[in-house]
NUDO-280128 format. One record per residue: x, y, z of N, C-alpha, C in turn; residue in one letter. Coordinates in steps of 0.05 Angstrom, whole numbers, plus 5000, padded with zeros to 4 digits. Layout:
BEGIN
XYZXYZXYZA
...
//
This chain:
BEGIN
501749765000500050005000501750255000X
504650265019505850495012506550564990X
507350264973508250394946505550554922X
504150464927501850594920501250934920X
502151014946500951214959503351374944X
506451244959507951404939508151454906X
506451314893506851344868504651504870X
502751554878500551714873501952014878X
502852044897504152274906506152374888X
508052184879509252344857509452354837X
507152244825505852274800503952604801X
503252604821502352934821503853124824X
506353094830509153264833509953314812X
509253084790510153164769509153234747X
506053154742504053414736502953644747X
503253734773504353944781506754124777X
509354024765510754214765511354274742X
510454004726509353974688508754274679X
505554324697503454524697504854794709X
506054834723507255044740509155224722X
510754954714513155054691512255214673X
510655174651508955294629508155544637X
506955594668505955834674507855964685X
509755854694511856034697513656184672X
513756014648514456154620513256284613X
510056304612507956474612509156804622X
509656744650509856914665512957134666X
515256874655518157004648517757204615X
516057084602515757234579515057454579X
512057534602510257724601514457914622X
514557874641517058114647519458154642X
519658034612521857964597524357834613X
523757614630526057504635527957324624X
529757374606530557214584533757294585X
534356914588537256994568538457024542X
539657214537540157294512543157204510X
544157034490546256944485548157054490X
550657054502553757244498556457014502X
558457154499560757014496560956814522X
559556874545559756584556558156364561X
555456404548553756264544553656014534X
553155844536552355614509549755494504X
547855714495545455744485545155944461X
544555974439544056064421542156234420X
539556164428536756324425536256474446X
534556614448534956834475532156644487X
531756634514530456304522530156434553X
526356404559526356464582527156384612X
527756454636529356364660527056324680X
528056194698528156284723524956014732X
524655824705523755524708522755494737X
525955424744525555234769523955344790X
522855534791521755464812518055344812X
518055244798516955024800518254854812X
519954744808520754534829521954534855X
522954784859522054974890519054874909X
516754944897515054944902513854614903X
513254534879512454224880513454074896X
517253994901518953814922516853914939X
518254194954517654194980513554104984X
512754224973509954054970509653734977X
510853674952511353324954512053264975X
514453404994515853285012513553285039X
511953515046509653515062507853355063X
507553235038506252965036506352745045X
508352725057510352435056509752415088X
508652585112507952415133504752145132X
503152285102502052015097502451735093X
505351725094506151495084508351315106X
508851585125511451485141511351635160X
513751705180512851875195516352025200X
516952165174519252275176519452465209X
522152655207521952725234520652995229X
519653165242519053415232521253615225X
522853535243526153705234526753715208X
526253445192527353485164525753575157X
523153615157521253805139522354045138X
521754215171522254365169525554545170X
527354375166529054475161529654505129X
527354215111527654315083525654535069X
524254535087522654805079523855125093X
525355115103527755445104528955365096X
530755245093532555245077532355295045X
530655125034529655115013529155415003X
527055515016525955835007527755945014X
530255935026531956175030533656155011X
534255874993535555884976534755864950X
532055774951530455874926529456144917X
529656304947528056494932529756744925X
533056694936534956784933536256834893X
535956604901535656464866533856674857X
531056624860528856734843529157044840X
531257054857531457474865533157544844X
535457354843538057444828536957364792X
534157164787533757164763532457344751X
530757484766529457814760532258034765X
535057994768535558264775538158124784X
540758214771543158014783543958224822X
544158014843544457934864547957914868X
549758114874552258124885553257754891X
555757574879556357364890556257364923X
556757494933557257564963554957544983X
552457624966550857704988548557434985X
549657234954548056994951549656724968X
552356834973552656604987552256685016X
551656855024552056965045548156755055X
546456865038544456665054544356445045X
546356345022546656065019546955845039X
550156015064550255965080549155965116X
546956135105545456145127543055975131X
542255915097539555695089541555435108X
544755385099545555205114545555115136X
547155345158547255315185544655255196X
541955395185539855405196538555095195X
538155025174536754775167539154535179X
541254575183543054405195542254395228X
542154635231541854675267539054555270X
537154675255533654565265534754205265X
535354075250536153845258537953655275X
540453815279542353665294543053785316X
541354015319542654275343545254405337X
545354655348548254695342550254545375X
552654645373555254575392554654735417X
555154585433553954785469557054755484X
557654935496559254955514558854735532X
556654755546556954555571557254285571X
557754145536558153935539561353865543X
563154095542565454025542566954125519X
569954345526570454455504571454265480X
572254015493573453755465570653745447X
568453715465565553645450564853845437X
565554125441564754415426566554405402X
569654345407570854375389570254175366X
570453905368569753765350566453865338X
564753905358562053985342561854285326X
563954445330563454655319565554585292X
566354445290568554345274565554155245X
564053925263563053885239560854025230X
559554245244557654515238558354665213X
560854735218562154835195562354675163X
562754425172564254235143561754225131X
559654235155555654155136556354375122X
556554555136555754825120557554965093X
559554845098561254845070560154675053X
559554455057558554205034555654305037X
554654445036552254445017552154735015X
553354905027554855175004555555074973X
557154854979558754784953556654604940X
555554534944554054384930552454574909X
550654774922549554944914549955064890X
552755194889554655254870555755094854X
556354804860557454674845554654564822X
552254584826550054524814549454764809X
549854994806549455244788551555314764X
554155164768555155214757555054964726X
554454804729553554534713550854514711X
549854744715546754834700547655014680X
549054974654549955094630548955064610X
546954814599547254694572543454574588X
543054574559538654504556539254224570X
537754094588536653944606538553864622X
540553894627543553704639542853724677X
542153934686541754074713539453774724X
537053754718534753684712534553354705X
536553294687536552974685538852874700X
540553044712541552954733541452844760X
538653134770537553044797534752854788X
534152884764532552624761534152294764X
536952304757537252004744538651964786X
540152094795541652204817539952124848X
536652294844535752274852533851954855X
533851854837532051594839533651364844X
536251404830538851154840538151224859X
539451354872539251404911537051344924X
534251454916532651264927531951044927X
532950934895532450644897534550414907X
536550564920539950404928538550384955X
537450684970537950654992534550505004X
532450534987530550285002531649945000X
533549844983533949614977536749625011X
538749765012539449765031538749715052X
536849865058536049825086532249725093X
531449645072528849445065526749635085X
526349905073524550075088524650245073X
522550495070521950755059523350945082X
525750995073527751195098527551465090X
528451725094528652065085529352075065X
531851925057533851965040532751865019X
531651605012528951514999527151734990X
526151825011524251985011525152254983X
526252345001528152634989526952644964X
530052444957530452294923528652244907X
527752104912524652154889522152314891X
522752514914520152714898521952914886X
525052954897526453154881526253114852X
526752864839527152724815524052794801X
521752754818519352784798518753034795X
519453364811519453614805521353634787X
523253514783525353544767523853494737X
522753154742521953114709519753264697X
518153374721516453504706517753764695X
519953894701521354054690521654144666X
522953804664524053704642523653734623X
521153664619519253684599519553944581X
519154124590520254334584523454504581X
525154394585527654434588528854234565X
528253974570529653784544531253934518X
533353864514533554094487531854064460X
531854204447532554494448530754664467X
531254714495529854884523527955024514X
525654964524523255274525523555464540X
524555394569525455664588528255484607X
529555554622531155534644530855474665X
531855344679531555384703532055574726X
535455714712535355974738536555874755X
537856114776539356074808537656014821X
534855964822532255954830532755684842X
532055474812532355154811534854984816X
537055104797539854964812540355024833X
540155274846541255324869539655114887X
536855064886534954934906536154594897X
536054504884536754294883539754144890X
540754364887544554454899544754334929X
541954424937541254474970541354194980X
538654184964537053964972539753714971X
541053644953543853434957544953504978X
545753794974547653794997546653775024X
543953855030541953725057543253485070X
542253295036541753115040545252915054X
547152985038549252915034549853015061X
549453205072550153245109549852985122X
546552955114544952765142546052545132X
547952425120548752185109552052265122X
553152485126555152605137554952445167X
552852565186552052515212552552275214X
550752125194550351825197553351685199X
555151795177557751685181559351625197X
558251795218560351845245559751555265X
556951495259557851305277556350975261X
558050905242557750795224559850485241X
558950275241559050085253560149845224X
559649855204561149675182562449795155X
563249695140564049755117561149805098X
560049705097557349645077556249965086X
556350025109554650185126555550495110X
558750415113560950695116559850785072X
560350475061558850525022556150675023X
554250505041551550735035551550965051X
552551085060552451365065555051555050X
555751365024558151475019556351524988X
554151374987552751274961551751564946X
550451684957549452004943551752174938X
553552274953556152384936557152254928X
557852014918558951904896557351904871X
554351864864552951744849552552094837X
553752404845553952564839556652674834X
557552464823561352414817561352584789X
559652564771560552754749559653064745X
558153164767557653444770560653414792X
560853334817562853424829565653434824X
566453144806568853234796569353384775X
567553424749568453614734568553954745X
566653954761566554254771569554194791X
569954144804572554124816575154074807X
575053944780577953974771578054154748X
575754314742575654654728576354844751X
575054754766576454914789578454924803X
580654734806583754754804584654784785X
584054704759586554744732586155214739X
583855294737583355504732584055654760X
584255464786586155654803588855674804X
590255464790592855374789594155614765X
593055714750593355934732591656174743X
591056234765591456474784588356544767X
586956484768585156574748582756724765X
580756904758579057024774576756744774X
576056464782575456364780572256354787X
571556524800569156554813567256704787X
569056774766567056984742566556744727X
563956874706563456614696564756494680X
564056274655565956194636564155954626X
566755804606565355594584567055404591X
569255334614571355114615570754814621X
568454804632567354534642568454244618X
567754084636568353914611566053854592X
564153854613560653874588560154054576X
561154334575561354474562562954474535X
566154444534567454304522566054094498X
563453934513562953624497560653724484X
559453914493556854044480556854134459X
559054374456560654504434560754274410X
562054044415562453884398560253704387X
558053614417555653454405554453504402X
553753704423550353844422550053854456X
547953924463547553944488545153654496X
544053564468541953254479543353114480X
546653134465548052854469549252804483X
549753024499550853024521549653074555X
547553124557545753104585544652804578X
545352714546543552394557547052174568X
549152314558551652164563550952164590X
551152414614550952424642549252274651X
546652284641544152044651545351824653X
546951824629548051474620549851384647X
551651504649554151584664552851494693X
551051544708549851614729548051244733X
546051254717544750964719545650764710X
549250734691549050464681552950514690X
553650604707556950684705556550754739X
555150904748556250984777554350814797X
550750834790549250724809550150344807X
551150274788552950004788554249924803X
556550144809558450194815557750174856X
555950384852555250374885554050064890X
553049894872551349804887553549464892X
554849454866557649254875559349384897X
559249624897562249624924560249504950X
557849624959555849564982555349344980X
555649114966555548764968558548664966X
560748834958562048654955563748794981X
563248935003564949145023566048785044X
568848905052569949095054570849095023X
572448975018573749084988571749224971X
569549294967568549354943569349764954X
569449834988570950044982572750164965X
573850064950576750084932575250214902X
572150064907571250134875570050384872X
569650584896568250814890570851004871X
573450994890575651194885575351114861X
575750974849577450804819575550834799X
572750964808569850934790570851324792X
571251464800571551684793574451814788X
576051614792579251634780578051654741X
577051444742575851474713574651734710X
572451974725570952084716572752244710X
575252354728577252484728579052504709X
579352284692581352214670579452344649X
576752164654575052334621574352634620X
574052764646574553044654576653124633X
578553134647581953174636581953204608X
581552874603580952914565579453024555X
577853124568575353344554576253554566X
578453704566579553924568577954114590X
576553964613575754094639578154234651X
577554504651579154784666580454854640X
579854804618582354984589581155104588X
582555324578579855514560580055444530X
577955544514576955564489579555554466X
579155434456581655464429580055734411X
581955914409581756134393580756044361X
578156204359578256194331579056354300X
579856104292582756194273580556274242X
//
């Protein structure tokens, strides 16, 4: 019966955000919010923004749903509903009207601390300054990793659908790794597939060649929502009791191995050459592959990449642990090499 209820539920998530999307293009057209092509773009047609928030709205919807089915804690609701709007609507501000880098990470990191604290509390003195220091120690690392996340999923929201069939393919491995794991409908479960069905209904509209965008609106929120997620799998780590244990909570940042490593080794080649790295640009390696294929041949490579190369990958190391540890590094040593060869962090060859 739960599976039922959940498919009912996010089958309306995703004609909901189907329906949402459209009126939101409706709505980017009528106040001309549109990108218009320029030298660092890689879109051609001038193409309305600021999509996602539909899927702002639908997740966190969907996710309110979900005490019908289970009885998540209320912490994670409500820490994904601030968090969420503080970084969605941050997004949604800077797509009407560009928003200083400074002052978006600035509540990027506050959507963090906040939605981290409503869940785990913050660090108290009176437990002891070793207990303050270590807890104010992993306060911080949440709050960097889903800073970074945020960014690292705005920045690989470049090219028509790639953002979108990511946290669709991303999002449903992970839910479907982590109910077979642990033979229950868990958060992380949860999360993952209503994120994935606001996503597809997106989609729909985004697929290339894009009708509108998604915007700092949608990557940034879905940036979140991993990196949320990728915390509470952080927590869990700490007191992780086997090898199998230490793979599934290792399972969602890895199975987001080709947004994290290509954005991260553009982001050393391009700090290693002193570069203003934080402005925008075309260096990625999917960027790079787009140029050459197109942008459908390449958000369906990443899909590919994700359900038949990484969620594989997680699901032999977690049967075959302890050794199958060895297979996560060595599954993204690869993503790293095909990075590389796709000229992630070069810039552009001049045209002659």
């Amino acid at each position: 019966m739960i599976q039922l209820h959940l498919g009912i539920i996010l089958f309306l998530v995703i004609i909901a955000s189907t329906i949402l999307t459209g009126l939101l293009r409706r709505y980017a057209l009528k106040k001309k919010l549109i990108d218009h092509p320029n030298a660092r773009s890689s879109h051609e047609v001038p193409t309305p923004r600021g999509g996602g928030a539909a899927i702002v709205i639908t997740c966190l919807a969907g996710l309110f749903l979900l005490p019908y089915l289970y009885q998540p804690t209320d912490e994670v609701l409500y820490a994904l509903l601030v968090g969420g709007l503080l970084v969605g609507g941050i997004g949604f501000w800077d797509d009407h009207g560009h928003i200083r880098a400074r002052w978006r990470v600035l509540v990027q990191a506050i959507a963090a601390a906040g939605s981290f604290a409503i869940v785990f509390g913050v660090p108290e003195l009176q437990n002891g300054p070793s207990a303050l220091f270590w807890g104010c120690l992993i306060f911080i690392a949440a709050i960097l990793v889903i800073v970074y996340l945020i960014n690292i999923y705005n920045f690989m929201d470049g090219i028509d659908g790639i953002a979108a069939a990511e946290a669709i393919t991303v999002g449903v491995a992970t839910g479907i790794l982590f109910y077979f794991y642990n033979n229950e409908f868990g958060v992380i479960t949860a999360i993952g597939l209503v994120a994935s069905a606001a996503s597809l209904g997106f989609l729909v509209w985004n697929w290339p060649p894009a009708k509108i965008f998604m915007g700092d609106c949608g990557s940034g929120f879905l940036g979140y929502i991993f990196g949320f997620m990728i915390a509470i799998c952080g927590m869990y780590l700490l007191y992780t009791k086997s090898e199998s244990e230490l793979i599934m909570y290792l399972t969602l940042p890895f199975l987001l191995g080709v947004f994290i490593v290509d954005s991260t080794v553009t982001l050393l080649r391009r700090i290693l050459r002193w570069e203003k790295f934080w402005l925008p640009h075309r260096m990625h390696a999917y960027q790079h592959s787009s140029r050459r294929w197109g942008h459908k041949k390449v958000t369906v490579a990443v899909a590919s990449i994700n359900l038949f190369f990484l969620a594989p990958c997680a699901w032999a190391a977690y049967h075959w642990a302890p050794a199958g540890i060895f297979i996560m590094p060595a599954a993204w040593m690869i993503l790293a090499i095909a990075a590389l060869a796709l000229s992630a962090g070069k810039p552009e060859a001049a045209k002659g």
